[in-house]
N, CA and C atoms as an extended XYZ file, in Angstrom:
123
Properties=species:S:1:pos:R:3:atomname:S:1:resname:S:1:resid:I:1 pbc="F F F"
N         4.642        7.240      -19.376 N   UNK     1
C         3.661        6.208      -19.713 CA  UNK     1
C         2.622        6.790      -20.691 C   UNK     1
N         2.418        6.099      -22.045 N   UNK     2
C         1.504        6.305      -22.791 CA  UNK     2
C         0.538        6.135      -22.515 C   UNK     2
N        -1.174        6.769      -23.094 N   UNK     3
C        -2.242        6.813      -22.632 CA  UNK     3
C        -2.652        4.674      -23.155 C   UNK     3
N        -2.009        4.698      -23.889 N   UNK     4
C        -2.166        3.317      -24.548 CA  UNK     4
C        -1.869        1.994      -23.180 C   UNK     4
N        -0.624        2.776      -22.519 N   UNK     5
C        -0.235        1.915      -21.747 CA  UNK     5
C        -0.939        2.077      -20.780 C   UNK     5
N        -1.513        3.187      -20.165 N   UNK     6
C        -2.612        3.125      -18.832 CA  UNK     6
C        -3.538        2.106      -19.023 C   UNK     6
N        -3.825        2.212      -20.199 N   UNK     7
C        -5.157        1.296      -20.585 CA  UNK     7
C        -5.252        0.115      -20.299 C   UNK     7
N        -4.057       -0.179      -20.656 N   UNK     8
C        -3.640       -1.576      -20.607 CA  UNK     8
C        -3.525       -2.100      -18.973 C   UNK     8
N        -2.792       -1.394      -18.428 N   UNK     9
C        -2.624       -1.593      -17.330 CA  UNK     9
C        -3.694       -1.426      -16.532 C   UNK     9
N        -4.541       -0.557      -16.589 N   UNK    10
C        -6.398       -0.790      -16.145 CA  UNK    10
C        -7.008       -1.686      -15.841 C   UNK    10
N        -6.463       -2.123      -17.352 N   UNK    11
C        -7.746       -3.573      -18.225 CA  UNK    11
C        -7.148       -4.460      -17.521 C   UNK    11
N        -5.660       -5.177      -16.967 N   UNK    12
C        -4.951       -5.703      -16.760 CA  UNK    12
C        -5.860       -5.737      -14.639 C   UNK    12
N        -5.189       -4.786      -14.157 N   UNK    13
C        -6.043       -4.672      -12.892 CA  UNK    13
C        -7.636       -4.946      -12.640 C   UNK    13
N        -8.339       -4.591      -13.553 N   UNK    14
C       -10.310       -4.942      -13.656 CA  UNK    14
C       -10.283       -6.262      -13.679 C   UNK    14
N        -9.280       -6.575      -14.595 N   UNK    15
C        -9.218       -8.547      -14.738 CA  UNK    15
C        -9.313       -8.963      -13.424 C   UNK    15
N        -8.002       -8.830      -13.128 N   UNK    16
C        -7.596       -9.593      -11.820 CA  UNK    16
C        -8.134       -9.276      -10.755 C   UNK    16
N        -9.256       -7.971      -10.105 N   UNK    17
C       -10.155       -7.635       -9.410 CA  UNK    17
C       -11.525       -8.433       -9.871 C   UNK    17
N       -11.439       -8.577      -10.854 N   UNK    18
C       -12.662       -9.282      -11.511 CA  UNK    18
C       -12.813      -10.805      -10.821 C   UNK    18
N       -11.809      -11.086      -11.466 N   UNK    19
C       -11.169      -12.959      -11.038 CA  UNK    19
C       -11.042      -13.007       -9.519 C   UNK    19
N       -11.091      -11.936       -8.793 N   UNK    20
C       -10.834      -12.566       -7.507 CA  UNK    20
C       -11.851      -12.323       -6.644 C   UNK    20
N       -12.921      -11.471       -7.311 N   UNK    21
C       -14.334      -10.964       -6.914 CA  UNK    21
C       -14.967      -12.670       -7.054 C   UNK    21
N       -14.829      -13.138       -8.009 N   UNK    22
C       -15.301      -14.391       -9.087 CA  UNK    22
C       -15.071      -15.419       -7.468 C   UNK    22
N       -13.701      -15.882       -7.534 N   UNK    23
C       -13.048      -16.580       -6.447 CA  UNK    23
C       -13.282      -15.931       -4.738 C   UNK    23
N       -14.175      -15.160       -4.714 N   UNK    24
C       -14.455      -14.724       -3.142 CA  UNK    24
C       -16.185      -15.447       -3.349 C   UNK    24
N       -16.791      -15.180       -3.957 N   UNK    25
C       -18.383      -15.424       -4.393 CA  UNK    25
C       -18.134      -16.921       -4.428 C   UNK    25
N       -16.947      -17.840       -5.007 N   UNK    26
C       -17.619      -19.081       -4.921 CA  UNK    26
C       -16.722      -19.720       -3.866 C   UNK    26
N       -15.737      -18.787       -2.999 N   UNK    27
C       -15.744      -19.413       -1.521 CA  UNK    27
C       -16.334      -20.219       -0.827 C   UNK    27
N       -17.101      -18.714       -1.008 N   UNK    28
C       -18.881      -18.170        0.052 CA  UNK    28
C       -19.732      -19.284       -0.370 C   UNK    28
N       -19.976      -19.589       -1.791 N   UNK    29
C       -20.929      -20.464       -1.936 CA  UNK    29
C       -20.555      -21.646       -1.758 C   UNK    29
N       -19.683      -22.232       -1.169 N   UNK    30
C       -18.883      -23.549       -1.065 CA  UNK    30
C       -18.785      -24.041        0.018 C   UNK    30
N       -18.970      -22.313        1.106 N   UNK    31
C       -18.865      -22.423        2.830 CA  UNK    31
C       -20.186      -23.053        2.646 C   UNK    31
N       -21.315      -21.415        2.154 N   UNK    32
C       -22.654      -22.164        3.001 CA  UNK    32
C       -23.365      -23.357        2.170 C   UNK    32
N       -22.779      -23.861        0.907 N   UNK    33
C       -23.327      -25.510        0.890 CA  UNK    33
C       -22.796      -26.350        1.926 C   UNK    33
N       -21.504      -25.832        2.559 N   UNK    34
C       -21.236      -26.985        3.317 CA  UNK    34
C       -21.874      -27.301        4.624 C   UNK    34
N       -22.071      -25.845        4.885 N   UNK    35
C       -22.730      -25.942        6.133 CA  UNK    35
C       -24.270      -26.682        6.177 C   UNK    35
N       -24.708      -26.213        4.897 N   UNK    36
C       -26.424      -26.902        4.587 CA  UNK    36
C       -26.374      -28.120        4.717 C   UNK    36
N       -25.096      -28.333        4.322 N   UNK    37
C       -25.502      -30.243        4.531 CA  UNK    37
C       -24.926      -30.265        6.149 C   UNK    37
N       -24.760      -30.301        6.242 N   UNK    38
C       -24.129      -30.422        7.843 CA  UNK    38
C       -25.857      -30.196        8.577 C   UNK    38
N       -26.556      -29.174        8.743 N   UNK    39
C       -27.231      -28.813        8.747 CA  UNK    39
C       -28.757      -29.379        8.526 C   UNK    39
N       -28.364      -30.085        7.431 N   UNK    40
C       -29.217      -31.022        7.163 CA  UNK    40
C       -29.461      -32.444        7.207 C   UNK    40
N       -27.876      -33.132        8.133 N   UNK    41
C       -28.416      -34.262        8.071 CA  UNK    41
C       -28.532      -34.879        9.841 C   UNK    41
């Protein structure tokens, strides 16, 4: 494996750790709006 190709394959993994960091955070923010309204009425 070329140093070219590590790279790639890095950049490739940060993405998709990225995107699913992204998709855990607006879970979370989706649980506790739901609960606020619940909560609130």
């Amino acid at each position: 494996m070329t140093r070219k190709d590590k790279l790639e394959q890095t950049k490739k993994l940060a993405d998709l750790w990225y995107q699913q960091q992204k998709n855990q955070i607006y879970i979370m923010q989706q649980k506790e709006r739901r609960e606020f309204r619940c909560l609130k009425q």
